[in-house]
C-alpha positions in Angstrom: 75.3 -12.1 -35.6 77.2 -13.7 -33.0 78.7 -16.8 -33.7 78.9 -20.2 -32.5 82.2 -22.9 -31.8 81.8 -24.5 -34.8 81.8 -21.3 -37.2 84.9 -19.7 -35.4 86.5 -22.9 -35.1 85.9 -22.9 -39.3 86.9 -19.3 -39.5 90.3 -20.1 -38.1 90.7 -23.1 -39.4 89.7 -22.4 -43.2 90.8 -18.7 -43.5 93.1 -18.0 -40.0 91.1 -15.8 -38.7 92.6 -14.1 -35.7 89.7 -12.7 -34.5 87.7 -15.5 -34.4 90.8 -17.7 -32.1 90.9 -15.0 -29.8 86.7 -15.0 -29.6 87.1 -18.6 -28.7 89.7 -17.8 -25.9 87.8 -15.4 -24.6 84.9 -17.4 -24.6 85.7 -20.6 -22.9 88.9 -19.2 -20.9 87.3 -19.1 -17.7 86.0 -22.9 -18.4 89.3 -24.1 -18.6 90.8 -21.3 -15.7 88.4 -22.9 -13.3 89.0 -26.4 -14.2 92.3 -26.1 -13.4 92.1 -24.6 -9.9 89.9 -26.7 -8.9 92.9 -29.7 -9.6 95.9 -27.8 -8.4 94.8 -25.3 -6.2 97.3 -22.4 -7.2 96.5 -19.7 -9.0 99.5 -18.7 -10.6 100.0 -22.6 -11.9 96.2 -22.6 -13.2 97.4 -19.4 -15.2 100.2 -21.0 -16.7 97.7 -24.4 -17.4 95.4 -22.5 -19.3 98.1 -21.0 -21.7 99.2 -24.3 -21.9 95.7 -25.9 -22.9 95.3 -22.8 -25.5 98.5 -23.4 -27.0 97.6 -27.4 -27.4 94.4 -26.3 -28.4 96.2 -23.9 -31.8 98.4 -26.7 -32.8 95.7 -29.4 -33.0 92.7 -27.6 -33.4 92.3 -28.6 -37.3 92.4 -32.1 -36.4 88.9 -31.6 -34.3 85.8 -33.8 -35.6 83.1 -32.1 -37.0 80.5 -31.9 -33.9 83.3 -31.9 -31.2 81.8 -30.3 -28.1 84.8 -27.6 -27.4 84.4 -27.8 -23.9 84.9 -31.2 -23.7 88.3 -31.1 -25.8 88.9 -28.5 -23.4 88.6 -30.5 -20.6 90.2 -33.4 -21.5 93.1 -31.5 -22.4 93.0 -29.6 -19.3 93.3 -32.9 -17.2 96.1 -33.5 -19.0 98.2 -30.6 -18.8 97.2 -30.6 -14.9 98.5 -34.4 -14.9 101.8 -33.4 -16.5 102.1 -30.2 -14.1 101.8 -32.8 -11.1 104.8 -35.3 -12.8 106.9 -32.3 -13.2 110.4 -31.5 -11.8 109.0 -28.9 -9.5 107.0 -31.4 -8.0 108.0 -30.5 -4.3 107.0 -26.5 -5.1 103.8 -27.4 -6.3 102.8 -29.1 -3.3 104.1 -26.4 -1.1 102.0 -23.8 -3.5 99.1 -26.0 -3.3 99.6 -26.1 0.4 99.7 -22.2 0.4 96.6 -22.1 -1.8 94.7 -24.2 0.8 95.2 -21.7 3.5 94.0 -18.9 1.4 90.6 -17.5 1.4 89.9 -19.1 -1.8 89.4 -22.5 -0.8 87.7 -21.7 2.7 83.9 -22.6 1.8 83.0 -26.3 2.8 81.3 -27.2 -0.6 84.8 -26.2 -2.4 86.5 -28.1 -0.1 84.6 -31.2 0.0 84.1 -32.3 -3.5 85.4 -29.6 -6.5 89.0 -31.6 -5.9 87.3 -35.0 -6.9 85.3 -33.2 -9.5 86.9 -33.2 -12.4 88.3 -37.3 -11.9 84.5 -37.9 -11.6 83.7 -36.1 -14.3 86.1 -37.7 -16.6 84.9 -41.3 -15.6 81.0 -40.4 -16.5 80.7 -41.6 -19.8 81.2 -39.6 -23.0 77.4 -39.1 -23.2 77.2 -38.4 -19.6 79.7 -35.9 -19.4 78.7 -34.0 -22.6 74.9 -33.3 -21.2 76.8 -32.3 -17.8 79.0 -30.1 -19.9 76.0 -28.6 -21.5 73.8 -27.9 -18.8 76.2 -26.4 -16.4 79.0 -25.4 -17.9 77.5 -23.9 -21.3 74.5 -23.1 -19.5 71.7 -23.9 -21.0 68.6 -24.4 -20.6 66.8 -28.2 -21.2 65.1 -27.1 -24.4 68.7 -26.6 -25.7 70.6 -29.3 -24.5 67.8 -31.3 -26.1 68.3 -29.7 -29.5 72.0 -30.0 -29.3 71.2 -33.7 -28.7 68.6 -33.9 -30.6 66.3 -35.0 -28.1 63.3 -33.8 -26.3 63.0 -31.0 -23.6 61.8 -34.1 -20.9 64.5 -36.7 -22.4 67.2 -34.1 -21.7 66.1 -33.2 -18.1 65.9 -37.3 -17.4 69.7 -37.6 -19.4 71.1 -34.8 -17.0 69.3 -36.4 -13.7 71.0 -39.8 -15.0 74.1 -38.0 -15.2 74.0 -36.0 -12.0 72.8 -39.8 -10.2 76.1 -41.2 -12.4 78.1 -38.2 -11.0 77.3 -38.5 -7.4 78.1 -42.4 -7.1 81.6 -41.8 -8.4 82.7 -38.8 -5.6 80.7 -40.8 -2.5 82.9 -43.7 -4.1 86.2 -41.2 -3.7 85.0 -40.0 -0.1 83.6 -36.9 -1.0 81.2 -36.6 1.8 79.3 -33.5 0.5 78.0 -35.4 -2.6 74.7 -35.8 -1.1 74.5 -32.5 -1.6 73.0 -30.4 -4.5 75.5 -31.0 -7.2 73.4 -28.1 -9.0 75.3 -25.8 -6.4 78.4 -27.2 -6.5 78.6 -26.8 -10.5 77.8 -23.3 -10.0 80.1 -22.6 -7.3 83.0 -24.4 -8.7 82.4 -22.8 -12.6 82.0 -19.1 -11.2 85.6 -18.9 -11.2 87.0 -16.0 -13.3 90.6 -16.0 -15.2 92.3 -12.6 -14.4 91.6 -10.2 -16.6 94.5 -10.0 -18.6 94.7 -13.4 -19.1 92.8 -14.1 -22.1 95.2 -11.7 -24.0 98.0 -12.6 -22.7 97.1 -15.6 -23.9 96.0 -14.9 -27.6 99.4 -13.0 -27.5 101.5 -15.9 -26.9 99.7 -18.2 -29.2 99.2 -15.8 -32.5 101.6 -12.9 -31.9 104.9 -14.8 -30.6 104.6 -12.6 -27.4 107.3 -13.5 -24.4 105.3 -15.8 -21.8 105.8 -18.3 -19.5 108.4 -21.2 -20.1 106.3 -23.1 -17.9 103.0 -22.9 -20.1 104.9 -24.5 -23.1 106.4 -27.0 -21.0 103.5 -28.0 -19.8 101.6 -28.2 -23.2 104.5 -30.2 -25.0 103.8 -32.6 -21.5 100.3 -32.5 -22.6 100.8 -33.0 -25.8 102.7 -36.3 -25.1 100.1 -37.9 -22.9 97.2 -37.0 -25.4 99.1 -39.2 -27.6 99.6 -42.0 -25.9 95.8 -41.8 -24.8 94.8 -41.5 -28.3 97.1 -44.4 -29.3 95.7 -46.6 -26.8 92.3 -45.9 -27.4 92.0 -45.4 -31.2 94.9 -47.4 -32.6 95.7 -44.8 -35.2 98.1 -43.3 -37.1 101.0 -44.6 -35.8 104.2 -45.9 -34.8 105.3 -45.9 -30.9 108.2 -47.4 -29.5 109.1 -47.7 -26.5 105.3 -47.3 -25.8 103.4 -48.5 -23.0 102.8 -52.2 -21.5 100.5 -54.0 -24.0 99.9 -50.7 -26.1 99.4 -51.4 -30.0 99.5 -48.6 -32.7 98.2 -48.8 -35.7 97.7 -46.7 -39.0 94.3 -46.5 -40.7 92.2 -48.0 -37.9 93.8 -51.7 -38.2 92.7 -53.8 -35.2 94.5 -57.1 -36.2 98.1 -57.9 -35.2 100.6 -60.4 -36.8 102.7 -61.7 -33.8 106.0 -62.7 -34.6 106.8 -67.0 -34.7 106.1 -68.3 -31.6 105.7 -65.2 -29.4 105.3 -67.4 -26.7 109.0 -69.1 -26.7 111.2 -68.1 -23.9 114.3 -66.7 -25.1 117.0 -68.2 -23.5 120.2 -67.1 -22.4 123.4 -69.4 -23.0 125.2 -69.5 -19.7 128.0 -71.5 -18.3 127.4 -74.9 -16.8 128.5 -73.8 -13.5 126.2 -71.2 -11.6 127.9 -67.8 -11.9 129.6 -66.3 -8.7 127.2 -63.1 -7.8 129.2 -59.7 -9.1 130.5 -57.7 -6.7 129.3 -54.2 -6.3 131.5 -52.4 -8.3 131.2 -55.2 -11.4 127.6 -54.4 -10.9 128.0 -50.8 -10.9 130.4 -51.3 -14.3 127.9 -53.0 -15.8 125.1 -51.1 -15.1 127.1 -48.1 -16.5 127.9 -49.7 -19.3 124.0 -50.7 -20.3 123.1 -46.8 -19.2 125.8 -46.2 -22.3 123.8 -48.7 -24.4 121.0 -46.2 -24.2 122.5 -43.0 -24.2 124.5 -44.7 -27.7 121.0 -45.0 -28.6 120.1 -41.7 -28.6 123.5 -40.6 -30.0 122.5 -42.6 -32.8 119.3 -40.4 -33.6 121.0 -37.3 -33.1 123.5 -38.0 -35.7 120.9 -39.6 -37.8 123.2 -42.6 -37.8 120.5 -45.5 -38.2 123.3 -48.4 -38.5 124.7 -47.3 -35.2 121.4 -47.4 -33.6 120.0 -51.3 -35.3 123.3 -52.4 -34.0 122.9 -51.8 -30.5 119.7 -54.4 -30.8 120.6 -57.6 -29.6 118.4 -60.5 -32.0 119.2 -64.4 -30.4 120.0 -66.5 -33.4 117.1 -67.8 -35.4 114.8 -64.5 -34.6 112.3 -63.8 -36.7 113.7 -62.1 -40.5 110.4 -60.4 -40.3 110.8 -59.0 -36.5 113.9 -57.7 -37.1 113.2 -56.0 -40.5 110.2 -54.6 -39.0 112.0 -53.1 -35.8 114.9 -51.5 -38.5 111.7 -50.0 -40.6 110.2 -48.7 -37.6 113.5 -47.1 -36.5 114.1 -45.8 -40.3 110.7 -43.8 -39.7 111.3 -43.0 -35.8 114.8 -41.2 -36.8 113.4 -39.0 -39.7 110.8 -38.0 -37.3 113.5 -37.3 -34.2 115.2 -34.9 -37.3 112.0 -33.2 -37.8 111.5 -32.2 -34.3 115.1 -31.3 -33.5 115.1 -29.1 -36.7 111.8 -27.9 -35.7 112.8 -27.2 -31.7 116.4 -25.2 -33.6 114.3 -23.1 -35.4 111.1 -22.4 -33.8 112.6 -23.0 -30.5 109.7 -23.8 -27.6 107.1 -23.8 -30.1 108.8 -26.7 -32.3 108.2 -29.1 -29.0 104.2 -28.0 -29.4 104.7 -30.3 -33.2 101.9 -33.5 -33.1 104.0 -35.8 -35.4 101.9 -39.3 -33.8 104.9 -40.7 -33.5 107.3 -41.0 -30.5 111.2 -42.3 -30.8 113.1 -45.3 -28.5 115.7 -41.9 -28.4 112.6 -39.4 -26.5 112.0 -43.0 -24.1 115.8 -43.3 -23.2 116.5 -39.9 -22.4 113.9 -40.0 -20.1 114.1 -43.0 -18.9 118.0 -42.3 -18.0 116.7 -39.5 -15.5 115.0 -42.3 -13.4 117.0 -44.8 -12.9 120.1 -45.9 -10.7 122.0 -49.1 -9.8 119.6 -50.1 -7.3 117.1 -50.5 -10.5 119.6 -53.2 -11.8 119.7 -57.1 -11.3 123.3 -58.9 -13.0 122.8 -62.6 -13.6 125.7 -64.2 -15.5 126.0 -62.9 -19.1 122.4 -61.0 -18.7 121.0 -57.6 -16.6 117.5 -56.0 -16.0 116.8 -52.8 -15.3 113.5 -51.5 -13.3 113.0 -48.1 -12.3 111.8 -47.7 -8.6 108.3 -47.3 -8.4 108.4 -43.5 -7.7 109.1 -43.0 -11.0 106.6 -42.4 -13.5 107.8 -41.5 -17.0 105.9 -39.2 -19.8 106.5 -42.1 -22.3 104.4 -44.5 -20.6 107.2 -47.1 -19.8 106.7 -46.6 -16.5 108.3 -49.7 -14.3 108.9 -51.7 -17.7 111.7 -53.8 -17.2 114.9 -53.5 -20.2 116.5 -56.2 -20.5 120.6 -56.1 -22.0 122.6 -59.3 -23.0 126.4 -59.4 -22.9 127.5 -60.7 -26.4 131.3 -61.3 -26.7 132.4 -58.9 -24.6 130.1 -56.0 -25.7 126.7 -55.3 -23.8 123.6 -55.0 -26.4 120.0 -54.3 -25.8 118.2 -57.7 -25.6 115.0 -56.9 -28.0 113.7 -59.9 -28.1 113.1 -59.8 -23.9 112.6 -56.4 -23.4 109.7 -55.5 -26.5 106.9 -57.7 -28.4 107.0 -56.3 -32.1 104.1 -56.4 -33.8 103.0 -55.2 -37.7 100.5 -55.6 -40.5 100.0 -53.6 -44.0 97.8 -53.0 -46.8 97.5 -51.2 -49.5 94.4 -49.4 -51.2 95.4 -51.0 -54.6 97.3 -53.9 -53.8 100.9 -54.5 -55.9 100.9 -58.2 -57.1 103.9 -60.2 -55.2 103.8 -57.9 -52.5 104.6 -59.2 -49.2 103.1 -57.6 -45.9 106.6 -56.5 -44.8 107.7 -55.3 -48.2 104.1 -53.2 -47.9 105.3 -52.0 -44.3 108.9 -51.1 -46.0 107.0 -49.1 -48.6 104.7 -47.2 -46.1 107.9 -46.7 -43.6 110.0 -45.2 -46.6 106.6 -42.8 -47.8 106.4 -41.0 -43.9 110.2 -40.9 -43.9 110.7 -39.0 -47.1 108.2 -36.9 -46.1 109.2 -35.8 -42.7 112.8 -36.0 -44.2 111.8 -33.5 -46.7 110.0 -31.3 -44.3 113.2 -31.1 -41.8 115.3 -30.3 -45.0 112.9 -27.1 -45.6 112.8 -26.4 -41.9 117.0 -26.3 -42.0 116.7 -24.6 -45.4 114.3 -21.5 -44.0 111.9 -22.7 -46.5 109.2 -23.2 -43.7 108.0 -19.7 -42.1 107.0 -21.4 -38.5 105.6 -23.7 -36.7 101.6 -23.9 -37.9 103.2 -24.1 -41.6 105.4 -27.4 -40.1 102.3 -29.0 -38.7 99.7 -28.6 -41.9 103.3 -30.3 -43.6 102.6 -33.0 -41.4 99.1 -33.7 -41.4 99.3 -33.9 -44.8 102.1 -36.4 -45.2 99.7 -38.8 -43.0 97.0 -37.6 -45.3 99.1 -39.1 -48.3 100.1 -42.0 -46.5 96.0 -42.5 -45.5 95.4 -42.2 -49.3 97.5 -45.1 -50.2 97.4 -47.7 -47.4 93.8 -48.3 -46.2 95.9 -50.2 -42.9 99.2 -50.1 -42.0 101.1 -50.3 -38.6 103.7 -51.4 -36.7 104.8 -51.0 -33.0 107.5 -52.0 -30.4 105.9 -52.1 -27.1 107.7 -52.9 -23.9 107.2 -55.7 -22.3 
């Protein structure tokens, strides 16, 4: 009897069934194939995209819902490797292969040239229900009766759903220009989904995830990219499970699905910088260029920090004006504590599994991963010196993985040494609860507690990596889930976050 998603997805899940990951691959391969060359527009990079997606999809694939539509995960994911390919390196190669790909006789029908580039950036702002009767009418193919049933509607509510959809659909690409979507978008589905992987793809593919086979660097740098931006999605849109810093403007993480935030004292007081009576002279270029050097080593001290797993050195490097908050800046050390003993578990991961340790979905990203980034992007031009304080702000062509984006840093010179001014550059933020509340708690000590639970967990899991006590990477990640499992168990809310301002 042939099987459906949700029984392979089980299979593999419950019992590792290989044979029922590579049915899945082969089953939805040319879904996600097509997807992806109707973004980029090069065959060779759509190859290397759907290894990427497939090799996203084995690492998280037991955290999907029960009654997940695949396809959609796929897609979704698919976007997301695509948007990472785009912020790559190779940037300037991948628009001269896309240009390459435009010339070809691939792309040489009007329909395909009109609208399957605006396609999938319609498709994506349909709503969920819109896209998922979309996604089951033309891209699973199937008939009314069936969507209905998998909806658990009628035959004539599914056909009005999908003509609502279609209607939703066509709005959205006549509002990005597409000036073929008057057209039949019946056609345009079919044209644009008829496009078939190569035909050893799809074991190359189940290769490279199951069997360790050699394959493309570019497919797992492309998924670890993936990986990133599907967390900071999910952080922004769920609140869950975690601890960002260094996260994106306004972006709030929580464990446990907690919605409220405690705000430090007067959030709204400006923090003010002493400086001398007298208005200081303007630097001169090369104090400026000193200084800005010397804030870049504030950073890259940061990230020493982690990699010796030196936490001291790192809280030290945080500048706090006199008469902070005690609660901010024992929240910002906690978060740290539980930032640096996941930064240990991905560099032992990365030393032992090498590429496939970046693939790890810890839900929790480190101010060291934001500063090594953010290093690459920024220049003295970026930097402003006034008196005893400078800001940096990357040039708007740069977009970073971490979501920081143009956020401004902000660095304070105190006696002589240059800090990192915490109080200007983030808003902290942090609640905590437990299941079975300890009498004479305080919500901070509760925090402390939770911080030091994950910790020791992802602590002991990098001492087994280091220790060859961990066979590979799949055996790393069930580790994981299941220390957030034991933290879920114990604190029905619990969060904390340091997002940029």
């Amino acid at each position: 009897m042939l099987m459906d998603d949700s029984q392979l997805l089980l299979a593999y899940t419950r019992h590792g069934d290989r044979a029922a990951f590579q049915r899945l691959v082969e089953r939805h391969i040319n879904f996600v194939y097509a997807a992806a060359i109707r973004q980029i527009r090069d065959p060779h990079l759509a190859e290397d995209i759907t290894q990427a997606v497939f090799l996203v999809f084995s690492q998280r694939v037991s955290r999907l819902k029960p009654g997940t539509l695949l396809k959609g995960w796929l897609f979704n994911t698919t976007r997301y490797a695509v948007a990472n390919s785009r912020r790559a390196d190779t940037r300037r190669k991948f628009h001269e292969r896309e240009a390459a790909a435009m010339r070809s006789d691939m792309v040489r029908e009007d329909h395909w040239t009109e609208i399957p580039p605006h396609l999938d950036d319609a498709m994506a702002r349909l709503s969920e229900s819109d896209r998922r009767v979309l996604l089951l009418r033309f891209f699973e193919d199937l008939p009314l009766a069936a969507v209905g049933q998998a909806l658990g509607i009628s035959q004539d509510a599914a056909k009005k759903r999908v003509a609502r959809a279609l209607e939703h659909l066509r709005h959205l690409l006549v509002g990005r220009g597409s000036a073929g979507a008057g057209n039949s978008l019946d056609r345009v589905f079919q044209a644009t989904s008829a496009q078939i992987a190569p035909a050893y793809l799809a074991k190359a593919t189940v290769d490279l995830v199951l069997n360790n086979a050699s394959g493309s660097s570019a497919a797992f740098s492309l998924a670890k990219g993936a990986t990133k931006m599907m967390s900071f999605a999910r952080a922004k849109l769920l609140a869950i499970q975690c601890v960002i810093a260094g996260a994106s403007i306004g972006t709030v993480a929580v464990l446990a699905h907690s919605e409220s935030k405690v705000v430090p004292s007067h959030p709204s007081e400006p923090v003010l910088v002493a400086m001398a009576d007298a208005a200081p002279s303007s630097p001169s270029a090369d104090e400026k260029d000193a200084d800005f050097k010397a804030c870049c080593q504030v950073m890259q001290s940061i990230v020493d920090g982690f990699d010796r797993n030196d936490l001291a050195a790192v809280d030290v490097l945080y500048y706090f004006k006199p008469g902070s908050d005690p609660k901010t800046i024992a929240a910002v050390h906690d978060i740290h504590e539980m930032q640096m003993a996941n930064y240990r578990l991905k560099k032992a991961a990365v030393t032992r599994f090498g590429m496939r340790g970046t693939l790890l979905y810890t839900a929790i990203t480190t101010d060291a991963e934001c500063f090594v980034e953010y290093l690459t992007r920024i220049s003295p031009q970026d930097a402003r010196v006034a008196g005893d304080t400078l800001t940096i702000t990357p040039s708007a062509h740069g977009s970073l993985d971490f979501g920081v984006g143009r956020a401004t840093f902000y660095f304070l010179r105190d006696q002589g040494v240059w800090k990192l001014d915490a109080a200007r550059s983030f808003s902290v933020t942090f609640r905590a609860a437990r299941r079975h509340p300890v009498a004479g708690e305080s919500p901070i000590e509760t925090m402390t507690a939770a911080v030091h639970l994950i910790a020791g967990h992802f602590n002991a899991i990098a001492d087994d990596i280091d220790k060859g006590n961990i066979a590979d990477e799949a055996e790393t990640q069930r580790r994981i889930s299941a220390a957030w499992d034991d933290l879920n168990s114990q604190f029905r809310e619990y969060g904390g976050s340091i997002h940029v301002h």
